[in-house]
LUMMI-378614 format. One record per residue: x, y, z of N, C-alpha, C in turn. Coordinates in steps of 0.2 Angstrom, whole numbers, padded with zeros to 4 digits, always signed. Layout:
N
XYZXYZXYZ;...
***
This chain:
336
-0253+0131+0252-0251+0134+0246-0248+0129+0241;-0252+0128+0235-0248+0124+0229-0240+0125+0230;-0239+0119+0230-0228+0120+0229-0228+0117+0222;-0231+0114+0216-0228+0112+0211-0234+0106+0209;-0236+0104+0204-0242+0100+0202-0242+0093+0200;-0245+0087+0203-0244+0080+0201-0250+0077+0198;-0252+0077+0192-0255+0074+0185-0260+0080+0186;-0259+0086+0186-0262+0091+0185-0264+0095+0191;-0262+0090+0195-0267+0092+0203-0261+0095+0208;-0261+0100+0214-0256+0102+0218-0255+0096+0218;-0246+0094+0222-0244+0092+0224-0245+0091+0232;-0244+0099+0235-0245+0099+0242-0248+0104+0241;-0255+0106+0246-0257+0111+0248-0259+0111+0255;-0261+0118+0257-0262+0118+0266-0265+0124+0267;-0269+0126+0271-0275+0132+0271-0276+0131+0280;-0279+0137+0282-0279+0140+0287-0288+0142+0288;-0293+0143+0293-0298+0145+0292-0296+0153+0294;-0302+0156+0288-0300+0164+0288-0306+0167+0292;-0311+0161+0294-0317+0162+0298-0320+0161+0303;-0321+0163+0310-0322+0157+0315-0326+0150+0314;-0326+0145+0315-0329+0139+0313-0333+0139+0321;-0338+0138+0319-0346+0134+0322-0343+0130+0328;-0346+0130+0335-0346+0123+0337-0349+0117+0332;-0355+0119+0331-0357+0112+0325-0353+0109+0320;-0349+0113+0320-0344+0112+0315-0336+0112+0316;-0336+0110+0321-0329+0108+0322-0327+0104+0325;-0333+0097+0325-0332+0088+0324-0328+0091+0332;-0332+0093+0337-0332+0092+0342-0324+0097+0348;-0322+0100+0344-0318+0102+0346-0319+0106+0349;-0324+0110+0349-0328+0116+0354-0334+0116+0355;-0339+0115+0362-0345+0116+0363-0349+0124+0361;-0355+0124+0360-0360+0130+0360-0358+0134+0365;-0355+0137+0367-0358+0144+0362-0353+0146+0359;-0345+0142+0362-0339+0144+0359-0341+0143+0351;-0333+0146+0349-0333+0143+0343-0324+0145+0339;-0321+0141+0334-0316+0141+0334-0313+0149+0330;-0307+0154+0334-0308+0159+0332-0303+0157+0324;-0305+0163+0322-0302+0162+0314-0295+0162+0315;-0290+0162+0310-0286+0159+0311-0281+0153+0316;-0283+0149+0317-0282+0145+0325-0285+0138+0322;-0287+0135+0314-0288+0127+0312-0284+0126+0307;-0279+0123+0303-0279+0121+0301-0278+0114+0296;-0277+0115+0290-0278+0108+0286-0271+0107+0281;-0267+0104+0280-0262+0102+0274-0260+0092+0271;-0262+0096+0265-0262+0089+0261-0254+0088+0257;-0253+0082+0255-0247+0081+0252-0249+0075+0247;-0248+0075+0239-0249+0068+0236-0240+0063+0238;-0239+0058+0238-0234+0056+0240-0232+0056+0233;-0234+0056+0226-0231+0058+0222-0225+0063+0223;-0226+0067+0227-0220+0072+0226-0213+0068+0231;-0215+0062+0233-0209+0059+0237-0205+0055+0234;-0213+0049+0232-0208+0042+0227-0209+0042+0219;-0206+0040+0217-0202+0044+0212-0204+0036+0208;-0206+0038+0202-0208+0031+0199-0202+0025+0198;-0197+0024+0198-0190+0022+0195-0185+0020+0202;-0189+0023+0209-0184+0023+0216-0188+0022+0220;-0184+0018+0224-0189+0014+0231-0186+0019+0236;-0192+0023+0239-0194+0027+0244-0194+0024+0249;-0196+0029+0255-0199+0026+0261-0201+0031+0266;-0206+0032+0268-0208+0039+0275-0208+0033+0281;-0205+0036+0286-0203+0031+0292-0208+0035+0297;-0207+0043+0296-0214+0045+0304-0217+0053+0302;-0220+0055+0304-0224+0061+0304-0224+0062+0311;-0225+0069+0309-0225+0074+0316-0229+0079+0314;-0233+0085+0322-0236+0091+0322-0233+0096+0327;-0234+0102+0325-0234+0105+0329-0238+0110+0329;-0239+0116+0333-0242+0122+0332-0240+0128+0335;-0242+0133+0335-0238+0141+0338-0243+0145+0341;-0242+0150+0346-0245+0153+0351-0249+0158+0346;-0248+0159+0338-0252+0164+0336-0252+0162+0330;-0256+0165+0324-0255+0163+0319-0248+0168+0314;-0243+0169+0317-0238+0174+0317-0233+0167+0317;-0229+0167+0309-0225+0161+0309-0218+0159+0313;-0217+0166+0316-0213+0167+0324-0214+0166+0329;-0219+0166+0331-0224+0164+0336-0221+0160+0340;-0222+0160+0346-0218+0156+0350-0222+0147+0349;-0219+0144+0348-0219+0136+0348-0223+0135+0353;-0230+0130+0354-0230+0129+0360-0234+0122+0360;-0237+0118+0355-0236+0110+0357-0232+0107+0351;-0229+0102+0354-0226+0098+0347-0229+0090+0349;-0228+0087+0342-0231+0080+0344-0226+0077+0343;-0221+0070+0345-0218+0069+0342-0218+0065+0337;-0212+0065+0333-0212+0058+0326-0215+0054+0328;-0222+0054+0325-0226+0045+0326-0221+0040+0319;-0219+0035+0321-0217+0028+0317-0222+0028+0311;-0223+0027+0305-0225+0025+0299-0223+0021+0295;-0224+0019+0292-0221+0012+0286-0226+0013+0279;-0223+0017+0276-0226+0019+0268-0221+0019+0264;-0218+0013+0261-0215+0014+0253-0220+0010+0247;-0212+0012+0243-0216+0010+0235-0214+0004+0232;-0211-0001+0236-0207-0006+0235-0210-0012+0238;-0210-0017+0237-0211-0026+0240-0203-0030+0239;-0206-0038+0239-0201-0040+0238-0203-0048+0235;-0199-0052+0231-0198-0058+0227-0193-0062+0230;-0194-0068+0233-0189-0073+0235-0191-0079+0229;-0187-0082+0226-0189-0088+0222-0183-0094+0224;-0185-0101+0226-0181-0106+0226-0181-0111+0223;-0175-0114+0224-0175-0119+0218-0174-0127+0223;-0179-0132+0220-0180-0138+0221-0178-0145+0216;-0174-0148+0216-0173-0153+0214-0175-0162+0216;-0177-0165+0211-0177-0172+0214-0171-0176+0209;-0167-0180+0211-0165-0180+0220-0164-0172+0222;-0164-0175+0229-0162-0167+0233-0155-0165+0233;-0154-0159+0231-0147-0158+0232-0143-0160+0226;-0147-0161+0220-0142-0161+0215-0140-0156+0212;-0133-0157+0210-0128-0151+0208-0129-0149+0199;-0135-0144+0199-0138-0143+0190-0140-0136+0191;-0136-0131+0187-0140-0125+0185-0145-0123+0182;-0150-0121+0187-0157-0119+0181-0157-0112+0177;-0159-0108+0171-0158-0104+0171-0167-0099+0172;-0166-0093+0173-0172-0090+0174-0172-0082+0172;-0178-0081+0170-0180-0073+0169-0184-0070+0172;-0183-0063+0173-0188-0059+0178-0190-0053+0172;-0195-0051+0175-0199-0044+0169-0199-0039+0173;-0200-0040+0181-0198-0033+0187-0194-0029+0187;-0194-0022+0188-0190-0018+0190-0189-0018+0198;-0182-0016+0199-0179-0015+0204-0177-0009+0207;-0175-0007+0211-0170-0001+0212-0165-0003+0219;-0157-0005+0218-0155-0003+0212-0157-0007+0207;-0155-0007+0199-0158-0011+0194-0155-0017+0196;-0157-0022+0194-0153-0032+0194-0155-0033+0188;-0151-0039+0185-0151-0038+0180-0157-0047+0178;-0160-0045+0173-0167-0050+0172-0164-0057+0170;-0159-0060+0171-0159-0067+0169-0154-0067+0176;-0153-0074+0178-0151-0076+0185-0151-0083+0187;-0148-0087+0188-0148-0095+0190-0147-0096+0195;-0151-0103+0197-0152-0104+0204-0149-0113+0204;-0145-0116+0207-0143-0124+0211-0146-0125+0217;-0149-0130+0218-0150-0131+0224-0144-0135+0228;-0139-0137+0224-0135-0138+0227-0131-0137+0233;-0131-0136+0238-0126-0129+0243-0121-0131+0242;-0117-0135+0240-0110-0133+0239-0107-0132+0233;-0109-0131+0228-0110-0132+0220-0103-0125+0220;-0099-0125+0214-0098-0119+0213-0092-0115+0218;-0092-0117+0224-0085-0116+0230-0086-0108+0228;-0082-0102+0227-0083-0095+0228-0088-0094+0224;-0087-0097+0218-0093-0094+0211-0100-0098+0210;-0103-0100+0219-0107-0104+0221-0115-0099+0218;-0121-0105+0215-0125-0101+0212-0129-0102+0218;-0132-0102+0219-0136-0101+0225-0143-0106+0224;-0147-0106+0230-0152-0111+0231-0159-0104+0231;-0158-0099+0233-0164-0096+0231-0160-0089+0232;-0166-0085+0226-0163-0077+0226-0167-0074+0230;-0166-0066+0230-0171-0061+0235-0170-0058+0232;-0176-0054+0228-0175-0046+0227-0179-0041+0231;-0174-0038+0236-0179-0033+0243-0183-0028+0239;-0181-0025+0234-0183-0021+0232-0187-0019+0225;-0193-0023+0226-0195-0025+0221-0201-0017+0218;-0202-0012+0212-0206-0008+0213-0212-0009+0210;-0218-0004+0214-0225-0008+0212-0227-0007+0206;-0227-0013+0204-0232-0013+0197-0235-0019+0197;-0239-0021+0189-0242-0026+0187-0240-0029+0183;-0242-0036+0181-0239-0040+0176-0232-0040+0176;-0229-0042+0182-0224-0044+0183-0221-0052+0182;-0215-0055+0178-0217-0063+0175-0209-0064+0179;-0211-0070+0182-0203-0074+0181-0205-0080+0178;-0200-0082+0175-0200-0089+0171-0193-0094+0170;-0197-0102+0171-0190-0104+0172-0188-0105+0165;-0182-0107+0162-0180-0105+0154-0180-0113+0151;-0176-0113+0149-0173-0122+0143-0171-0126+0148;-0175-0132+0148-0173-0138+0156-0163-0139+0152;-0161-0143+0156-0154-0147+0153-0157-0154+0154;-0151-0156+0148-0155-0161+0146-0155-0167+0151;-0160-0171+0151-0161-0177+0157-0166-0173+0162;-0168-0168+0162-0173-0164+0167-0181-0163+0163;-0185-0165+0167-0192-0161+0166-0194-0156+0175;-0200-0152+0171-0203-0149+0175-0209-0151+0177;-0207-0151+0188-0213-0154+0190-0217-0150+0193;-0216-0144+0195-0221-0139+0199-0219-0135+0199;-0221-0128+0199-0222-0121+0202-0226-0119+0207;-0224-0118+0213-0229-0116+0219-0228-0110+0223;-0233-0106+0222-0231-0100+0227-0235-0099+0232;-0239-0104+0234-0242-0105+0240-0240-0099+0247;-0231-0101+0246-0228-0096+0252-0231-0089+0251;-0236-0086+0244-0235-0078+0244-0239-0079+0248;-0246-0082+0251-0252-0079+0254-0249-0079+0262;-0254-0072+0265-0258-0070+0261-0255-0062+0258;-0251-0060+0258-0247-0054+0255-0249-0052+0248;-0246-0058+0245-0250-0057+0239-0252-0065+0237;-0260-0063+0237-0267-0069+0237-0266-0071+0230;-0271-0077+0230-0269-0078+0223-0273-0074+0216;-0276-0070+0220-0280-0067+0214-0274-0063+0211;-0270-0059+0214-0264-0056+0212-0258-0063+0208;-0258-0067+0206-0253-0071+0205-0257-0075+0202;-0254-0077+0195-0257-0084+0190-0252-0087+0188;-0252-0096+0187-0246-0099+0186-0249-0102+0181;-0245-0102+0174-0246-0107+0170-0239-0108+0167;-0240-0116+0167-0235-0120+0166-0227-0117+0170;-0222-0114+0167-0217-0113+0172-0214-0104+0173;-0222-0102+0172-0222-0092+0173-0226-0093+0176;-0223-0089+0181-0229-0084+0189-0231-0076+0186;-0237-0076+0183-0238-0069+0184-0239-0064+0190;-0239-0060+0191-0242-0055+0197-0238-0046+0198;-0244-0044+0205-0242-0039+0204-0241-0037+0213;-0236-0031+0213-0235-0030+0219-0237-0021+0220;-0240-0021+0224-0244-0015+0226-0244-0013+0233;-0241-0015+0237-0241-0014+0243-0234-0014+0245;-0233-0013+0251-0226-0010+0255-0225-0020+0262;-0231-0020+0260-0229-0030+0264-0230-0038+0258;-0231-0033+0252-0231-0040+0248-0226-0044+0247;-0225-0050+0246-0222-0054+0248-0221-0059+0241;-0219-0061+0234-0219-0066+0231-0214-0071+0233;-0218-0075+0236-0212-0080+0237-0213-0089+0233;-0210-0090+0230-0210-0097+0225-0207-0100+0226;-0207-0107+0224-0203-0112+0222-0202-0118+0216;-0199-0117+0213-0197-0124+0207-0195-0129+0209;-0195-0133+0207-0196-0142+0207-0195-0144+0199;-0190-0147+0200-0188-0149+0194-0186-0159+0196;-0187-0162+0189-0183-0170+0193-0179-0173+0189;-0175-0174+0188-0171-0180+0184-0174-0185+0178;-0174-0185+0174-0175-0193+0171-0175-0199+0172;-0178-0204+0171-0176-0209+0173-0178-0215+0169;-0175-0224+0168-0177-0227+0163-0175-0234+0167;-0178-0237+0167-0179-0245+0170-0180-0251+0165;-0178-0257+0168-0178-0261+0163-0181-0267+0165;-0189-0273+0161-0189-0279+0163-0190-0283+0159;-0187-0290+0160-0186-0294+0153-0191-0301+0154;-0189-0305+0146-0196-0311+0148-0189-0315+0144;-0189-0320+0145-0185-0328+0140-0187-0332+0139;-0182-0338+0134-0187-0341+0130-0183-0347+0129;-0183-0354+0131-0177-0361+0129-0173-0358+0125;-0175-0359+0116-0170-0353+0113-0168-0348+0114;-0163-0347+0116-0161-0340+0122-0165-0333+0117;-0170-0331+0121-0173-0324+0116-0176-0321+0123;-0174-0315+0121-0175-0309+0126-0180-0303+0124;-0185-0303+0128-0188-0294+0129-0187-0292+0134;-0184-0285+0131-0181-0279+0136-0189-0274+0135;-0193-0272+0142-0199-0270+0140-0193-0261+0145;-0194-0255+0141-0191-0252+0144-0198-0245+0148;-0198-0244+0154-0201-0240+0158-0199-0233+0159;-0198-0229+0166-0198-0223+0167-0202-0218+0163;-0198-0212+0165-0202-0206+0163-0198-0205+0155;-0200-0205+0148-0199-0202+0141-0198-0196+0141;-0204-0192+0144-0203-0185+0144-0204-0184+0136;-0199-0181+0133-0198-0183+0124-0199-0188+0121;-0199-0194+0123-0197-0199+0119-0191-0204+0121;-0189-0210+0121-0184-0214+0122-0182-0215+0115;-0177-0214+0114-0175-0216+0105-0167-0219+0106;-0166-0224+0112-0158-0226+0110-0161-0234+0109;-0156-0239+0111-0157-0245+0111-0153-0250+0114;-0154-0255+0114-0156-0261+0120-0150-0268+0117;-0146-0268+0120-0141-0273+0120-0142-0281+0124;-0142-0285+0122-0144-0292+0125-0136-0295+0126;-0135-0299+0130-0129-0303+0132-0130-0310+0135;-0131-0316+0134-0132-0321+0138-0123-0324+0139;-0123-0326+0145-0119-0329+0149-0118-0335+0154;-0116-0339+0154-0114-0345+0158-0113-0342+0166;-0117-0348+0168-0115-0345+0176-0122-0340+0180;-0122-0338+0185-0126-0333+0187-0121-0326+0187;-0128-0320+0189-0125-0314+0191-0120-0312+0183;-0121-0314+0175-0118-0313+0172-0107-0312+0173;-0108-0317+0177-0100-0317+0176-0097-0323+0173;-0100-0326+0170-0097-0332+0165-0094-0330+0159;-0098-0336+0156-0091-0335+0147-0098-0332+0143;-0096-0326+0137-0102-0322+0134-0102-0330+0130;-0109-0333+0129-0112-0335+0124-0115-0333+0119;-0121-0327+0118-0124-0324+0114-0124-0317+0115;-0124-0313+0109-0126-0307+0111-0130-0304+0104;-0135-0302+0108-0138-0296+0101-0136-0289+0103;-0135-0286+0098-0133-0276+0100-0134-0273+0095;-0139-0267+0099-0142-0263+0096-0148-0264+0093;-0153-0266+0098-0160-0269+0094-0164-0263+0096;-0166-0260+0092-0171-0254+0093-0177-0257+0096;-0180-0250+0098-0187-0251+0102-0192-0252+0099;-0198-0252+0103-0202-0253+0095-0207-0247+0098;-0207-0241+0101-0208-0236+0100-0204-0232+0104;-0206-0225+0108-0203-0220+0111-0206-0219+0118;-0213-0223+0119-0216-0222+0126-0212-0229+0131;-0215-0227+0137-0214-0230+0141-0217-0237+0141;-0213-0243+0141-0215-0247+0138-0215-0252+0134;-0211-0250+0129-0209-0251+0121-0203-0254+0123;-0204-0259+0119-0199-0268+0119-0195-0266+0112;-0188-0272+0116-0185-0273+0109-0183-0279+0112;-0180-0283+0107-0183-0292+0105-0176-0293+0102;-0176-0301+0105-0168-0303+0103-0172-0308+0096;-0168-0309+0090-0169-0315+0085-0165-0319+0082;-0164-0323+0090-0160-0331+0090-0167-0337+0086;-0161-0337+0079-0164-0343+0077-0163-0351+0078;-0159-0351+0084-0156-0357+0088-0151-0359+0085;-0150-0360+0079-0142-0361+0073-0139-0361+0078;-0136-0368+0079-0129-0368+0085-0122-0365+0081;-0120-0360+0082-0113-0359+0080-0109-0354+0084;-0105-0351+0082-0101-0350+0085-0102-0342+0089;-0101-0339+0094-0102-0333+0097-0102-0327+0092;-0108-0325+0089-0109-0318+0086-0115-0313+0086;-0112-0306+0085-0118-0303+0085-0124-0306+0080;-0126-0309+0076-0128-0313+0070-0130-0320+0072;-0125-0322+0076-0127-0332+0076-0132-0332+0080;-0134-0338+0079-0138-0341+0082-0136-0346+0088;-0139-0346+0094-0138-0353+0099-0143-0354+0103;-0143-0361+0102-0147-0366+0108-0143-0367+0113;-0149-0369+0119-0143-0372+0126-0144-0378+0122;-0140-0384+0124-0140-0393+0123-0137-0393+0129;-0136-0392+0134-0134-0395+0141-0137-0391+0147;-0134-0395+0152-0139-0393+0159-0132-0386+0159;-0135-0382+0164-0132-0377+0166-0136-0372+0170;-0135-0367+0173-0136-0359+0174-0134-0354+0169;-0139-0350+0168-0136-0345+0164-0139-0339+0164;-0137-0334+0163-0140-0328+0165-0139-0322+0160;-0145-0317+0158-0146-0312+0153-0142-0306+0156;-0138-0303+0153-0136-0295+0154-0140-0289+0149;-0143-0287+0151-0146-0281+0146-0145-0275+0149;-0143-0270+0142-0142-0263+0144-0146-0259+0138;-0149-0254+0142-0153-0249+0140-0148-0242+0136;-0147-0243+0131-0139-0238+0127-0144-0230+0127;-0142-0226+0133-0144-0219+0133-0146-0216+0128;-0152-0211+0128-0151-0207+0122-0149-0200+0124;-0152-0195+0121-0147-0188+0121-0152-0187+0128;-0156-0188+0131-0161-0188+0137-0159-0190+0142;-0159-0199+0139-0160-0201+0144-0154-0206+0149;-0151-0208+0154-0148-0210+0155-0144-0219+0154;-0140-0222+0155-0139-0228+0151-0141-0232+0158;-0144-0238+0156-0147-0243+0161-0143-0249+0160;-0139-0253+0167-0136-0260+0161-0140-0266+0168;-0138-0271+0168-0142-0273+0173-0141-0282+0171;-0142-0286+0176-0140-0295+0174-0145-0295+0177;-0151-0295+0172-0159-0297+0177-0160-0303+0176;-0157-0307+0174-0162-0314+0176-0158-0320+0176;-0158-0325+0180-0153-0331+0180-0158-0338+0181;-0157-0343+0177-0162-0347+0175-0156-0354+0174;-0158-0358+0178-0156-0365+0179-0159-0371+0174;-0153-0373+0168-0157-0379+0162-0158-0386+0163;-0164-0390+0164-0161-0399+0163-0161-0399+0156;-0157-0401+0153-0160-0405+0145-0156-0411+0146;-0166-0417+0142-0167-0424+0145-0170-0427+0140;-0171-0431+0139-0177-0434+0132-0172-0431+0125;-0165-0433+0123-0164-0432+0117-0164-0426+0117;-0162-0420+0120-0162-0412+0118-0169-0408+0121;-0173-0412+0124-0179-0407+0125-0177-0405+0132;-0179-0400+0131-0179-0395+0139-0185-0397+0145;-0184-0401+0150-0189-0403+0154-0190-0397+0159;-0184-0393+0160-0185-0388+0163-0183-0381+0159;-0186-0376+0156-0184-0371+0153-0185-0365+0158;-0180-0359+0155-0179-0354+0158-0187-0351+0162;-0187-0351+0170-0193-0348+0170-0194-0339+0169;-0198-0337+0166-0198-0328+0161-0200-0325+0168;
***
């Protein structure tokens, strides 16, 4: 009998035969010539609509049957089946982790979800991979939401890197096969997908890596330096490049020359900046000029001045041994 209607349709209904059924026709339950007395079959259906609730994660754990000696709802009981186990809800779940290069560094990413929950969680949420980041107010290295409810077009995405970070991959390999990847599209740093089952599983990972800027130089008799800078730009490198030459190796002598602040001569990886010693022997300045005239060692200090990205590089890259012989000529010049 109808108990109340879902998208127009009973809810649950249940009927009884008012007519004996056929051997033929009772898919085996009685042979010819019997046949099943009226009252004595019945059939009841149920939508789960009337259980899970669009907004609540549900759950049906077992079903049972029974039946009675007569069709008299008094009737004395006489088989019962017991609770068979089931596993039907309306819920999945979302695990997302967070990956860093280096491993284990201590940097909050931020992120957003568009899934509903029950109970609700709230749609932005930050992940460290660090495990000791943060002592009681520790963000964590990956979230779980158990309860995730079925729908589609479900998005997380990761938000604004901090600065010195780019993005290197989204993998959610781990979901299959729960959910394949027909169910789930990743472009750039948002996983779409949808959860429709009760053993769906989205499971992801982020990978993000640090910046990074390197340095190598060439020289010249008259002390002049190219600083060629490398690593990842990611934006752009926009700081600049400081020269220092010095007596001795290893840059621990007396400063003889320095240029500061020679800009780059663009923003990729790559891109030099140039010292302009016009030899002018005089006296130690950002501006003068100097030749070597005697034998010595002496060695370049260059540093890479950060920009809002990128990190500062300093470094004593090169140590070059002088003869000067012949009236001032260099017989042995700095090897680049």
């Amino acid at each position: 009998m109808p108990s109340t209607t879902c998208g127009g349709n009973p809810c649950a209904a249940g009927t009884i035969n008012s007519t004996p059924i056929p051997a033929a026709e009772s898919d085996g339950i009685v042979t010819a010539p019997n046949s099943l007395a009226a009252r004595t079959f019945g059939e009841a259906q149920i939508d789960l609509r009337l259980l899970f609730q669009p907004n609540k994660c549900s759950s049906l754990g077992a079903a049972m049957l029974k039946s009675r000696s007569s069709d008299s709802f008094t009737s004395q009981l006489k088989d019962f089946i017991r609770p068979q186990p089931v596993n039907i809800t309306n819920c999945g779940k979302v695990i997302i982790h967070k990956n860093t290069v280096p491993d284990e560094t201590d940097q909050n990413f931020s992120y957003t979800k568009s899934f509903n929950t029950d109970p609700t969680t709230p749609n932005t949420f930050q992940l460290n991979d660090n495990d000791a980041d943060g002592g009681a107010n520790k963000v964590p290295d990956t979230i779980t939401f158990d309860n995730v409810l079925f729908g589609s077009n479900y998005t997380v995405t990761e938000g604004d890197l901090p600065a010195g970070w780019k993005f290197d991959s989204l993998n959610c390999n781990a979901s299959s096969p729960s959910v394949p990847e027909a169910d789930r599209v990743i472009t750039d740093k948002t996983v779409t997908f949808k959860i429709d089952d009760a053993a769906d599983v989205l499971e992801c990972t982020y990978t993000n890596s640090r910046l990074s800027s390197t340095l190598s130089t060439e020289q010249s008799f008259i002390p002049q330096d190219t600083a060629t800078v490398g690593g990842e730009p990611n934006t752009g490198f926009n700081g600049t490049v400081d020269f220092r030459l010095y007596t001795g190796s290893n840059c621990t002598g007396t400063l003889l020359y320095e240029e500061l602040n020679q800009p780059l001569s663009g923003t990729t990886a790559g891109s030099t900046a140039t010292t302009n010693n016009d030899g002018t022997p005089s006296a130690q300045g950002a501006t003068d000029g100097y030749t070597i005239t005697g034998d010595g060692t002496f060695s370049w200090k260059v540093t890479y001045e950060g920009d809002t990205v990128h990190p500062n590089v300093e470094s004593c890259v090169e140590n070059s041994t002088v003869s000067i012989t012949n009236g001032g000529t260099a017989s042995n010049p700095p090897a680049s």
